[in-house]
Each structure stands twice: as structure tokens, then as C-alpha cells.
N, C-alpha and C positions, 0 to 999 in steps of 0.2 A: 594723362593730361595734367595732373597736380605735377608730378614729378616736372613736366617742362616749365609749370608756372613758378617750383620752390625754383628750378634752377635759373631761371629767367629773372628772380625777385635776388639772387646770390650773384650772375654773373654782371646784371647792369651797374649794381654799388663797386663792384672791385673791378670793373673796366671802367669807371667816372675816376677811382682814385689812381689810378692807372694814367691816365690822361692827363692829371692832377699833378702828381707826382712826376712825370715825367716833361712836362710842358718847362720848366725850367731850360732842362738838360737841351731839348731842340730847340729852345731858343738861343741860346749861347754856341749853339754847334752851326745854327743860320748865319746868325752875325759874325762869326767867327770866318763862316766860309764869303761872306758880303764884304765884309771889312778888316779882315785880320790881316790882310797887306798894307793897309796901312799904317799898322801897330806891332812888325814884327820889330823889329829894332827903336821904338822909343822907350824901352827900359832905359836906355844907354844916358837918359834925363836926370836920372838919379845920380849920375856918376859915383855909383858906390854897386851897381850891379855891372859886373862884367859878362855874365851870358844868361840865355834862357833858353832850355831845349826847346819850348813850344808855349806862345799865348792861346787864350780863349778871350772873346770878346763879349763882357755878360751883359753890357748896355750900351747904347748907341743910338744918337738921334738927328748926328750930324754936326751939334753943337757941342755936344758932352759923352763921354764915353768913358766905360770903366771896363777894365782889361786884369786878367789874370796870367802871372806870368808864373812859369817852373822851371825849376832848374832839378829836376831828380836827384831828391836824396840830399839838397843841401838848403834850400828855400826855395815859398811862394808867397808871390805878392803881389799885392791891387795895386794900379795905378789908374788914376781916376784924370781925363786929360778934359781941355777945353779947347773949341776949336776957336782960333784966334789970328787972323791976316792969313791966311793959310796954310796955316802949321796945327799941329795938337800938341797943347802944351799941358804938360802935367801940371797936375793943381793939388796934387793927394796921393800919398803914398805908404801903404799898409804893409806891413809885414805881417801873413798868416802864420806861419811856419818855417822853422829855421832850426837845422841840425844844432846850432851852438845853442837851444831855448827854443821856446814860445813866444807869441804877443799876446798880449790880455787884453781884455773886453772886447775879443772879434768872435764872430760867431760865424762859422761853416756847417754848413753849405750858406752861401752867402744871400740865398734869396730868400731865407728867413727872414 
């Protein structure tokens, strides 16, 4: 009986951070699957990114949305949009990672 109570008293803290830890990741993979059509091609706003193998969409409330795009292996970047007459207009635009360098002062995983 001790043994299922230590084990009981070990398995509920590391399945809460478990939950914890991972509630990010399924919310960007919901929104992604809810609304990533309609942010597959507005990189193209920056006219300085020519492609992106695949967005995630990490916030979303219908007026504001912040989108992560990758291009493997050469850059990723937030762009943060506003939705405005019916379009989403970008308003913000971060470079994480870029084979020519870095960006300074971002922090990843982004929902730090």
C-alpha cells in the first residue's frame, strides 16, 4: 500500500508538469489546424520572404494573430497580423533564426 501511495505522490507532480509543459505545443497545433489556412501565404507581406515550408499558428482571437513561419535550414519568423476590413494585416515581424546569424533579445520557445 506505501509503495502505490510513494508512487501515486511521484506520478501526479510529473503528469501536472507533463500537462504543463506540453499545453503550449497543443495549442499551437489546434490553432494551427483551426486557422492555419488562413495564414499560409501571408508571409508574402514582408516581401523580403520568398517561401515557407510550413506555418504554426501560436495566437489567435480573430482580431490578432501571431504566426510562426520556417523555411528549413534557412530561417524562422513571427509575424504578428491584425485583422482589419477583412484581411490580416501584418503589424510585426521577428526574425528567430536565420542561417546568415541570429536575432537578439527573442526568446524561444516563444511562450516564455
Amino acid at each position: 500500500m506505501k509503495k502505490k501511495i510513494a508512487a501515486a505522490l511521484i506520478a501526479v507532480p510529473l503528469l501536472a508538469a507533463l500537462i504543463v509543459i506540453s499545453f503550449p505545443y497543443l495549442k499551437a497545433e489546434y490553432l494551427t489546424a483551426k486557422y492555419g489556412s488562413q495564414f499560409e501565404d501571408e508571409y508574402v507581406q514582408t516581401h523580403m520572404l520568398d517561401y515557407a515550408d510550413y506555418c504554426k499558428v501560436l495566437d489567435c482571437d480573430g482580431s490578432y494573430a501571431k504566426v510562426v513561419y520556417i523555411e528549413k535550414g534557412v530561417c524562422t519568423n513571427t509575424l504578428e497580423f491584425e485583422y482589419r476590413g477583412g484581411d490580416w494585416v501584418m503589424t510585426r515581424w521577428d526574425t528567430i533564426w536565420s542561417s546568415s546569424g541570429s536575432a537578439d533579445s527573442l526568446m524561444w520557445p516563444l511562450y516564455f
